[in-house]
Every structure is written in C-alpha cells, then in structure tokens.
DOVO-88367 format. One record per residue (C-alpha): residue number from 1; residue in one letter; x, y, z. Coordinates in Angstrom, 1 decimal. Layout:
N
(node NUM, 'a', (X, Y, Z))
...
END
This chain:
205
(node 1, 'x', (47.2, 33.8, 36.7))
(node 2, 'x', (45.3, 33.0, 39.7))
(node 3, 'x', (47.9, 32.2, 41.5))
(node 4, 'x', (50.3, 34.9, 40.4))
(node 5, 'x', (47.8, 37.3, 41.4))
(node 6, 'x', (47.8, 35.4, 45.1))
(node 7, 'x', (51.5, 36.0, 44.8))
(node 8, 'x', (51.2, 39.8, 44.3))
(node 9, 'x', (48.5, 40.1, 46.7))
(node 10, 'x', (50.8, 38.6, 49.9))
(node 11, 'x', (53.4, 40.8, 48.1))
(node 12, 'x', (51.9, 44.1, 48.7))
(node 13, 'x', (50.4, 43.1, 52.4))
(node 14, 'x', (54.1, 42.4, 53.1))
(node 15, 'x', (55.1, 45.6, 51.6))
(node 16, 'x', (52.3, 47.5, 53.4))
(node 17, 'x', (53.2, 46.1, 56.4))
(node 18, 'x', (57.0, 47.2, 56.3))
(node 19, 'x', (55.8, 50.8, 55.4))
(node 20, 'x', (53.2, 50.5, 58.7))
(node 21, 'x', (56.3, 49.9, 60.8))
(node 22, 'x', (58.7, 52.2, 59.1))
(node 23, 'x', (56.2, 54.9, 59.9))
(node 24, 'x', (55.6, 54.3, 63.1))
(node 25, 'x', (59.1, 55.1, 65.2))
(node 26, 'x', (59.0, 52.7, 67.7))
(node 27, 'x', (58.9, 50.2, 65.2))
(node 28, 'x', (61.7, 51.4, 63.1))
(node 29, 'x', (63.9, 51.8, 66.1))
(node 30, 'x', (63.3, 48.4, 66.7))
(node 31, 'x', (63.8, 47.1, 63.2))
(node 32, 'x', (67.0, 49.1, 62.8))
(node 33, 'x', (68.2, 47.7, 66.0))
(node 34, 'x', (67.5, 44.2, 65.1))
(node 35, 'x', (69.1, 44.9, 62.1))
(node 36, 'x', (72.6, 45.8, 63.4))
(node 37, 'x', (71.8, 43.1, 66.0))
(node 38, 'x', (72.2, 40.2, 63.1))
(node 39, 'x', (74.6, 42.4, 61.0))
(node 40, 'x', (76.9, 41.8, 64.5))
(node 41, 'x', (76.1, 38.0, 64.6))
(node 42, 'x', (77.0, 37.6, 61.3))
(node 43, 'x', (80.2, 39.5, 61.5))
(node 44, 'x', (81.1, 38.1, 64.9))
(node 45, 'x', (80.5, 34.6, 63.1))
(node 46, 'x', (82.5, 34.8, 60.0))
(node 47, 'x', (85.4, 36.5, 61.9))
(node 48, 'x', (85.2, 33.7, 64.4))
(node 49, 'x', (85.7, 31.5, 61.6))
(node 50, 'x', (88.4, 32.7, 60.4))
(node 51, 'x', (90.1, 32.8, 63.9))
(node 52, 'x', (89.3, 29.2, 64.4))
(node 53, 'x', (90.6, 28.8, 60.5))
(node 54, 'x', (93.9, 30.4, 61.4))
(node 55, 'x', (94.2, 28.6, 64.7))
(node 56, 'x', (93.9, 24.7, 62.8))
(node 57, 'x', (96.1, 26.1, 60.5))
(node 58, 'x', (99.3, 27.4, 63.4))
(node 59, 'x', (98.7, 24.3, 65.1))
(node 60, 'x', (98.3, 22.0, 62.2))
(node 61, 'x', (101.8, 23.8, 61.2))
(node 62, 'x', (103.5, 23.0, 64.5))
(node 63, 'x', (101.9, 19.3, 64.5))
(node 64, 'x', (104.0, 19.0, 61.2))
(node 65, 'x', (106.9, 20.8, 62.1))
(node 66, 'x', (107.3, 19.0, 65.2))
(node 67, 'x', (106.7, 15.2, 63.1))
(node 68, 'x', (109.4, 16.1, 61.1))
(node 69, 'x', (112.0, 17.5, 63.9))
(node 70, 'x', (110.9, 14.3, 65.8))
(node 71, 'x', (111.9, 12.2, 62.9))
(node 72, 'x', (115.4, 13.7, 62.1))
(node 73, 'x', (115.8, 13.5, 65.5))
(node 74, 'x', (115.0, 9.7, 65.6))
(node 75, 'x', (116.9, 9.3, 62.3))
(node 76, 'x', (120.0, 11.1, 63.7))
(node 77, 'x', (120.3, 8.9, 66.7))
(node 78, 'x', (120.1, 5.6, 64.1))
(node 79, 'x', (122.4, 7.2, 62.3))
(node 80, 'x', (125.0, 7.9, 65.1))
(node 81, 'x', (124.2, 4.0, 66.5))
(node 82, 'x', (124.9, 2.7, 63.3))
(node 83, 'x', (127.9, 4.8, 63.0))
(node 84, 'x', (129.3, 3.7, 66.2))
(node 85, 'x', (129.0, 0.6, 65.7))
(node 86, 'x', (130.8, 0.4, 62.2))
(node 87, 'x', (133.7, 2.7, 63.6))
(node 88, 'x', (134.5, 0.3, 66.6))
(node 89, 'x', (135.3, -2.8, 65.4))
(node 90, 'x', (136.0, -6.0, 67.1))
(node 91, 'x', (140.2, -5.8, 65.7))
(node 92, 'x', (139.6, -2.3, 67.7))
(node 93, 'x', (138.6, -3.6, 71.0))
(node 94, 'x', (141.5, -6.8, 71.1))
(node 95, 'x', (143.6, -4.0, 70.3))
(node 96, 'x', (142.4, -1.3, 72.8))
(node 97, 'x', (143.2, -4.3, 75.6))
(node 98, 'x', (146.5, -4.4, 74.8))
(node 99, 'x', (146.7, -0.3, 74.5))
(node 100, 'x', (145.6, -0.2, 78.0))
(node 101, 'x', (147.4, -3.0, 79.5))
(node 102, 'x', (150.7, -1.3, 78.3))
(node 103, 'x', (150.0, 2.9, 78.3))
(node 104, 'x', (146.3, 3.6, 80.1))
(node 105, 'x', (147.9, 6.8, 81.6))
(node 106, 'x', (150.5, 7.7, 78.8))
(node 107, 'x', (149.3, 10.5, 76.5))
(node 108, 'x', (147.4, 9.7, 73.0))
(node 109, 'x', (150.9, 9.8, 70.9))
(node 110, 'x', (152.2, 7.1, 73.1))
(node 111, 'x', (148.9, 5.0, 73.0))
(node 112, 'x', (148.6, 5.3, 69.2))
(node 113, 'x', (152.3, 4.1, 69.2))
(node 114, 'x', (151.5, 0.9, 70.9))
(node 115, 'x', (148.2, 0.4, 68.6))
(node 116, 'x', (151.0, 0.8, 65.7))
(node 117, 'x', (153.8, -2.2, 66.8))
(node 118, 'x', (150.5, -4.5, 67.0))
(node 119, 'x', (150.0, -3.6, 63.6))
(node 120, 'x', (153.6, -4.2, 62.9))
(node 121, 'x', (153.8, -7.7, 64.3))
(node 122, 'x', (150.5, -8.4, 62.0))
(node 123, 'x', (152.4, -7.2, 58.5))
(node 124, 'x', (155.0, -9.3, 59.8))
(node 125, 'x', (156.0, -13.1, 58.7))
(node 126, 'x', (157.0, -13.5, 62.4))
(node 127, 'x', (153.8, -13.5, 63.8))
(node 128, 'x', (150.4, -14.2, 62.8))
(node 129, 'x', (148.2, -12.4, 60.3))
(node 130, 'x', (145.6, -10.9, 62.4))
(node 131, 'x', (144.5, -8.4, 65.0))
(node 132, 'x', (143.0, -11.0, 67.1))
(node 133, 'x', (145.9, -13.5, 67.1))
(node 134, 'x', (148.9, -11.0, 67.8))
(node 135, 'x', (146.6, -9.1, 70.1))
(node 136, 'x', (146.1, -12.9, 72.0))
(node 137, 'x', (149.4, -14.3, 71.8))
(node 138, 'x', (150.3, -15.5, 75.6))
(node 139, 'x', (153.3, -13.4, 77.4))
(node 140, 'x', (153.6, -10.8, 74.9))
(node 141, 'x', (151.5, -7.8, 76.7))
(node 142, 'x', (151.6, -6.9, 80.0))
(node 143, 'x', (148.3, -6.2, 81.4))
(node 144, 'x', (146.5, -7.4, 78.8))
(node 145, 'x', (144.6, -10.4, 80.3))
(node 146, 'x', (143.3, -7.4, 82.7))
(node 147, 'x', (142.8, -4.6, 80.2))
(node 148, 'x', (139.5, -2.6, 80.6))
(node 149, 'x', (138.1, -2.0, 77.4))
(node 150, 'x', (138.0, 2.2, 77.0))
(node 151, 'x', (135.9, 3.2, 74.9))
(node 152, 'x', (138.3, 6.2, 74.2))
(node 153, 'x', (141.2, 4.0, 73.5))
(node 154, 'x', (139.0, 1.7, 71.5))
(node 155, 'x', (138.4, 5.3, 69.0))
(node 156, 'x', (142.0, 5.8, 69.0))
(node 157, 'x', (142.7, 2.3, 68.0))
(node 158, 'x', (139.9, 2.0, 65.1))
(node 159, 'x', (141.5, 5.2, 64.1))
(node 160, 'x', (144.7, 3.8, 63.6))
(node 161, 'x', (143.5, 0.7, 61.8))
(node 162, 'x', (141.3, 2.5, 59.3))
(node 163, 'x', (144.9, 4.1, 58.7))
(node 164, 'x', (146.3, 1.1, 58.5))
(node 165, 'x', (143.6, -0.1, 56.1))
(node 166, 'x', (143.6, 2.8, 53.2))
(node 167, 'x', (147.5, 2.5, 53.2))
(node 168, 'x', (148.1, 5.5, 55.4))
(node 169, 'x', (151.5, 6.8, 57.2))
(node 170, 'x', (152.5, 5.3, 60.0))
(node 171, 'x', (153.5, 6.6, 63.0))
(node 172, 'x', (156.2, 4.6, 63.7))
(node 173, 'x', (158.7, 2.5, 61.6))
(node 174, 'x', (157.4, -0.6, 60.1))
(node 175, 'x', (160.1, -2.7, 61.4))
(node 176, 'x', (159.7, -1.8, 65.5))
(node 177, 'x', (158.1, -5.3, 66.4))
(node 178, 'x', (159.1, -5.1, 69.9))
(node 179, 'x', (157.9, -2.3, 72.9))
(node 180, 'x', (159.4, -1.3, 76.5))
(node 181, 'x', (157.4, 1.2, 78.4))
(node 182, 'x', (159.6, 3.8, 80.1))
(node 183, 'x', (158.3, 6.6, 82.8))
(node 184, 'x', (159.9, 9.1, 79.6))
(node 185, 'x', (157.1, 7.2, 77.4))
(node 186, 'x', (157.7, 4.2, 74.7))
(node 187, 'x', (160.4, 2.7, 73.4))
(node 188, 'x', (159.9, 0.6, 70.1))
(node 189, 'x', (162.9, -2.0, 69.1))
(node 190, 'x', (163.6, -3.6, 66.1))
(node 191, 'x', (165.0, -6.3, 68.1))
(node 192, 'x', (164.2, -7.9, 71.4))
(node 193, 'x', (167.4, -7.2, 72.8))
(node 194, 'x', (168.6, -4.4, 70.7))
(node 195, 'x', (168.7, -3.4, 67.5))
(node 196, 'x', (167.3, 0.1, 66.1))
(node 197, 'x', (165.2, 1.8, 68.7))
(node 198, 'x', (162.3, 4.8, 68.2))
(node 199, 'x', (161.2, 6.5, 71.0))
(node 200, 'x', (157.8, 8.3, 71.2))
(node 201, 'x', (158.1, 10.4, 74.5))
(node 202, 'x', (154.9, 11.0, 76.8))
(node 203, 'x', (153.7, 14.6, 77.2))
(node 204, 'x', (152.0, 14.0, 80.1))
(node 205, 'x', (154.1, 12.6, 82.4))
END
C-alpha cells in the first residue's frame, strides 16, 4: 500500500505540474509547439520510411528485371552459337568450295544448282558416297583448290543438304552428273559430252 500510495503521490505532482504550465501561457505555447514539433518528426520519419521502402522496392524490381533480360540475352546468344554451328556443317563447307570455285558471282538459283549435281554424283554408283570425297575428287571443279569459304554460300549449301537429307525435291534432275558454267548461267549434262542437258539461267548477269 505504501508504495501504491508513493505511486499516486508522484502521480498527482505530475498532474499538478501539467495544470501549472497549462495555466500559465507561455508555457502552453511552448508545450503545444513542442508538441507539433515531434508530431512533424514523427510524420516526417514514417513517411521517410516509406519513401526509402518504395525506393528498395523500384530498384530491387529493376535489379531483377535487368538479371533476367541479361540472362535471355546471354541464353539467346548460346542459343544462336549453338544453332550456327549445327546448321553449318562440315559436308556444307567442302561443298560451299566447290560452289564458289564454279558460280561465286552467279545468282542463288545458279549456286543452289551446282550444290545439287554434287549431290547427284554422291547418290550415284559412279562416284563415291560422300560429300567430302566427290567434293575432293582431283580435276573435277574448277576453282576449287582456291575456293574461299562464304559463309553465305556455306547457308545455301546446308540448306540444300538438309533437303537432300529429309527426302526433299530437287532442283535439278537426279541424273545431271556433269556441269559447264556459261555467261547465260549453268548448264547440267547427263553426259560428259552430251546427253540430256538442264539449264538453270543466271538472273544477275
């Protein structure tokens, strides 16, 4: 009880002394102003807060977005280098050589023309069975052994191969084993010196 009363006691000196101050108007004025004083800091704190709050959250936000732009990015451009190298084969760059060596400067239909007879001569039981070997034979394309390998021919060729691979249509007969070049475009032969001849003309002569 003693102590309770203690309690009370500091109670009503504190109460006391808040009514003294109250009545005097100085005092208030300068409680009241303190008052809206801390009322301010303790808005101005929790709206700071929430500034800062927002502001982690926008960047955290960009942080991710950027990650994950970064690594589709990162992925595309695997993607793309694995690609390339699937589509471009080695058969594709023997075959490009002899492309080049024979129609560098003829239009796409004529170049696509030459890929097909190398195909030809493979499906054939004249010659051997790959794109490497008919692609290598000696004396059988002019220019090869000096052939730049383009890496737009080198597309053009893969594309006919993969063609050739799922069964495709040709774009010239099967049986045209043999090529001329003319300054009017290509001339494929079933013969060397004769026989049944397909002309694919050049459009950009």
């Amino acid at each position: 009880m003693k102590v309770l009363d203690k309690i009370l006691d500091i109670l009503l000196l504190l109460w006391d002394g808040l009514k003294r101050l109250f009545e005097n108007p100085i005092s208030r004025k300068i409680i009241i102003l303190l008052a809206i004083v801390l009322a301010d800091i303790v808005f101005l704190n929790v709206k700071t807060k929430a500034i800062n709050r927002q502001a982690e959250e926008k960047i955290s936000a960009i942080e991710q977005r950027y990650a994950a732009e970064l690594a589709a990015a990162r992925a595309q451009t695997q993607s793309s280098s694995s690609t390339q190298q699937y589509q471009i084969s080695e058969d594709a760059e023997y075959m490009a050589k002899v492309v080049a060596g024979c129609s560098t400067y003829y239009d796409e239909n004529v170049q696509r023309a030459v890929a097909w007879c190398v195909l030809n001569r493979v499906d054939s039981a004249l010659y051997p069975d790959t794109i490497k070997e008919v692609c290598e034979q000696a004396n059988q394309w002019q220019g090869y052994e000096n052939a730049a390998v383009i890496d737009s021919i080198c597309e053009l060729c893969q594309s006919v191969i993969d063609t050739w691979k799922s069964g495709g249509k040709r774009d010239v007969p099967q049986d045209c084993l043999f090529l001329r070049m003319t300054a009017d475009g290509v001339e494929l032969r079933t013969d060397f010196n004769g026989g049944n001849v397909w002309l694919v003309e050049n459009s950009s002569k």
